[in-house]
N, C-alpha and C positions, 0 to 999 in steps of 0.2 A: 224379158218374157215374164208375164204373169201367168200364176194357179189360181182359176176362180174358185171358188165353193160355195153352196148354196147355206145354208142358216142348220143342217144335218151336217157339216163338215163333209157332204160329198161331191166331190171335182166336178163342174157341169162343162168346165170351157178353158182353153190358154187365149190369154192376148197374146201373141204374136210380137205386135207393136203397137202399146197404148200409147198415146196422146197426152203430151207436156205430162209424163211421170218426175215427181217431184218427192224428195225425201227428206226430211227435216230430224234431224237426230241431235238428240239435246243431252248434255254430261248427266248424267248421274237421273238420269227422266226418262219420260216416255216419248219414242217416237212417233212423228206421224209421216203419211204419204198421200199424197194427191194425185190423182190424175182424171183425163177426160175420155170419155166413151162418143159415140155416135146416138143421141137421142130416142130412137128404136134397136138399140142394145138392152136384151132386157135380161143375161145370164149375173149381171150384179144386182145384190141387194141389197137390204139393212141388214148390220146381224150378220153379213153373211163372211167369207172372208178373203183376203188375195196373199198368195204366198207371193215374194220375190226372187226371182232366180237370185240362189247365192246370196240370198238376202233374210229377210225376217217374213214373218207370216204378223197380217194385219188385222184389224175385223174394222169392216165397212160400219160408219156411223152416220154418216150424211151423205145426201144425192141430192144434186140440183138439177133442177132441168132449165138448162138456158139456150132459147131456140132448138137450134138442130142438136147442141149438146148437153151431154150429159156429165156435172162434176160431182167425182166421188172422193168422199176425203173418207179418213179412215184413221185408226190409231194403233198401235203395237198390240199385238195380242200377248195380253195378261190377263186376260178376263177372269181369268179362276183368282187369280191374287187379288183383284179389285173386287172381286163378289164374294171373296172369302173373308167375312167380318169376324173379328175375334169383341163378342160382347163383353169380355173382360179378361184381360193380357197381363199378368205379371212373372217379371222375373226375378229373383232374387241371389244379386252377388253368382251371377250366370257368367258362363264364358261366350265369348261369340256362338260357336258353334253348336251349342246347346239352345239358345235364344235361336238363333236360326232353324235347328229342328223343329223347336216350339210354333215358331213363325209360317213354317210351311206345312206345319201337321193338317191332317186332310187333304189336303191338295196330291197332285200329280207331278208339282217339281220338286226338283231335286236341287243339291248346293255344294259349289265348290268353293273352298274357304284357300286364299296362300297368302293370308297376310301376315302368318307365323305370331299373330297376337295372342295370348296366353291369358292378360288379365280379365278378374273381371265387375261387370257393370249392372245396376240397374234398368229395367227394363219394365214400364206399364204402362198402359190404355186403356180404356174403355169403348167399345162402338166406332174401334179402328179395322179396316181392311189390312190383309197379308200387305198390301203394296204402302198403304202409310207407316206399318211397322215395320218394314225395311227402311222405308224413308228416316224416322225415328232411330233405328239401329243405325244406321251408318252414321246419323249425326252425333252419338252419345261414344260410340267405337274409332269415330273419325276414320272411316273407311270409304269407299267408292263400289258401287257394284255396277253388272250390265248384265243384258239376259241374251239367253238363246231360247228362243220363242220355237223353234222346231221342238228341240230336243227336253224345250222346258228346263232348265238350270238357273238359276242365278250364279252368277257365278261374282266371288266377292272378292276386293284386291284394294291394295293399301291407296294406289293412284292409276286411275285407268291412263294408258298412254304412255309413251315416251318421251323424249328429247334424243331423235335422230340427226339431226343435221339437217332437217329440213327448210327450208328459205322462202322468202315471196320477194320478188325485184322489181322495181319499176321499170316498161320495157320487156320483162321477161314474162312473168306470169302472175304480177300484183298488177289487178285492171282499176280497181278504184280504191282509194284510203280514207276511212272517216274515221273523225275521232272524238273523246270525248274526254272532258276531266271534270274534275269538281270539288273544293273543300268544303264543301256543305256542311259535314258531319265532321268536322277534321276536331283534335280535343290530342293535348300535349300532356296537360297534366290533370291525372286522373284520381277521384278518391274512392277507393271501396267502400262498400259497407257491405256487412254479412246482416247475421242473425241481430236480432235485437240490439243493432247498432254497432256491434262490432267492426272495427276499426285496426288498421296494422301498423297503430305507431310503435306496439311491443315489438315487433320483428323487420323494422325499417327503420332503424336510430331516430326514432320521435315525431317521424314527418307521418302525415294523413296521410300522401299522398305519393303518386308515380308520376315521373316526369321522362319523357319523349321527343327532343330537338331535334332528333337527327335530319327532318326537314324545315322544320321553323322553328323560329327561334321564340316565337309567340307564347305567351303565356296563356291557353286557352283550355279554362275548366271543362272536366264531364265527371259527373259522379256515376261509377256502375253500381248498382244495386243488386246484389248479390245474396237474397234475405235466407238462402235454406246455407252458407256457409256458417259454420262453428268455430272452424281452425283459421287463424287470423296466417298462418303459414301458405297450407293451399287459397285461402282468397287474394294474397301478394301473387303467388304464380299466377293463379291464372286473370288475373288484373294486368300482371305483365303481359298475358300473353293478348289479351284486349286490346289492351296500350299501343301496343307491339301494330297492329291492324290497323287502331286507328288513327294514328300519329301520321299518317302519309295520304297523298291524295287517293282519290278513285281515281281508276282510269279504267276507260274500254275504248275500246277499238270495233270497228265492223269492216271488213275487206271483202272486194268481190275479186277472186282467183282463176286463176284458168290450172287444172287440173292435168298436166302435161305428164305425170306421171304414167297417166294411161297411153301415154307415147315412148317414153323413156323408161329405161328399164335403172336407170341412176334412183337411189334411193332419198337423193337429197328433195326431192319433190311429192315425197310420198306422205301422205298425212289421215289424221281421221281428228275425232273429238278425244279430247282429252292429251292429246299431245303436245308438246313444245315445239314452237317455231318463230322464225325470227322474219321480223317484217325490213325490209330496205325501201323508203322512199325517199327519190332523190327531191322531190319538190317541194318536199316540208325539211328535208336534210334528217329523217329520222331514222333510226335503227334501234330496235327493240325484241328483244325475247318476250313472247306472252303465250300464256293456253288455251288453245282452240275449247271454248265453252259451247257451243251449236254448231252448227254445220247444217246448210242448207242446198242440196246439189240436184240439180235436173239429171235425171238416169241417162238421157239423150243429149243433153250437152253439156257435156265435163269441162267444157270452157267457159261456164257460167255460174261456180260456186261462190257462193257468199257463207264468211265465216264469221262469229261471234267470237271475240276473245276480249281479255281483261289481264289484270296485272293484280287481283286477287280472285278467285274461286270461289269464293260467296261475296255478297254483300253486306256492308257494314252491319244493317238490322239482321241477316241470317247468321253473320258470326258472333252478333252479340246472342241473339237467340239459342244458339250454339251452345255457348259457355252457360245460358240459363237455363239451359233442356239439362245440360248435365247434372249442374246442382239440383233441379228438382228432382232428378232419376237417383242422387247419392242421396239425399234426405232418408 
């Protein structure tokens, strides 16, 4: 069931039962929803917005009209975090939850914090919206958030999701398996450089360099460039922790599921984004632990999910990105 509203946030109409409703919910982003109307439907608009039972509230952003139908697609309502531009954002040696008041001042949400994080970070922008400097904060904090669009919260947490015991089988309720890999980017042994060339043969017994075999045995350069690091000490850690990323392949995965849990009250079949679960295909002979990163599910048929997962959490350029947001926010 949907809650229309018109572009005044006031109620004109319920769906009942919309037509192919489709929700697409993405880790640590914004969701969106589709669905289709009857062409002389005319209680949706632009602007306006559709609440989901037990679900999120949206704001309608396109309507197609094709023939007798009408597609309405739509995105998570944040609107006040995306229209709330901070024309110039600084924090200094801030703790999360200070940066987060900063980040939501003027607005109408609110923020629950349990990551038990204590230290703290830099934090600036210019000509950034509330919703990119959350994006910013979590990358700099290494944190995960997700919102409640009723109640307006962010609510911020070290890793959204579990590892319950959840499963996908061939036969039971994994319907299709694709997969991918790649060493495109792959790099074993790596040279820092900081500030003005700085280098960690003082704090690495003489070598430039970090090396990473644990998948190949390959000797394959990548220099990270690291120009706002000083301390040849932190530019070793976190080169390790680079290394660490990108010494092994990419992989992802894309499965389409059937959602049995809305049949079962067994908990091993239960999932969302951000969770661990383990894929079993018997025709590739594979068995894998990965993170549900998207989730793409028809509200009307739960035996037709398609999920996103991978076998790291960012991408090679978002994690190196990562590690370069930091040191310009420590500079």
């Amino acid at each position: 069931m949907f809650k229309i509203y018109n572009r005044k946030h006031k109620q004109v109409d319920i769906l009942e039962n919309p037509q192919s409703p489709v929700i697409i919910d993405v880790l640590n982003g914004l969701g969106e929803l589709s669905f289709t109307v009857p062409s002389a439907y005319s209680k949706v608009e632009l602007e306006g917005y559709v609440r989901v039972e037990d679900g999120h509230e949206y704001v309608v952003k396109e309507i197609l009209l094709k023939g007798k139908e009408k597609e309405v697609k739509c995105i998570m309502n944040i609107e006040e975090l995306l229209g709330m531009v901070h024309t110039s954002f600084f924090a200094s040696n801030a703790t999360l939850n200070t940066i987060l008041g900063m980040i939501l001042k003027n607005t109408n949400w609110t923020y629950t914090n349990t990551t038990g994080k204590k230290y703290t970070r830099n934090l600036y922008g210019n000509g950034r919206s509330a919703y990119d400097m959350l994006q910013l904060m979590s990358t700099v904090f290494d944190v995960e958030f997700y919102f409640d669009t009723i109640g307006k919260v962010v609510h911020i947490v070290n890793k959204i999701g579990a590892d319950s015991g959840t499963y996908f089988m061939s036969d039971l309720n994994l319907r299709q398996f694709n997969y991918d890999s790649h060493t495109h980017n792959l790099v074993t042994r790596v040279i820092p450089v900081g500030k003005d060339g700085l280098t960690i043969e003082s704090v690495n017994g003489g070598k430039a360099y970090l090396e990473n075999h644990a998948y190949s045995t390959k000797v394959i350069y990548g220099v990270w460039n690291a120009s706002n690091y000083d301390d040849p000490v932190k530019l070793k850690e976190d080169a390790q922790k680079y290394l660490q990323e990108v010494s092994l392949p990419y992989e992802s995965y894309e499965i389409v599921v059937s959602d049995i849990s809305k049949f079962s009250r067994d908990s091993s079949f239960k999932y969302d984004v951000g969770d661990v679960i383990t894929i079993i295909d018997a025709d590739t002979n594979t068995r894998v632990k990965q993170r549900v990163v998207q989730r793409t599910y028809d509200l009307q048929n739960p035996m037709n999910d398609t999920l996103g997962v991978a076998n790291k959490d960012r991408t090679f350029q978002d994690y190196y990105k990562r590690l370069q947001t930091i040191a310009d926010m420590t500079d």
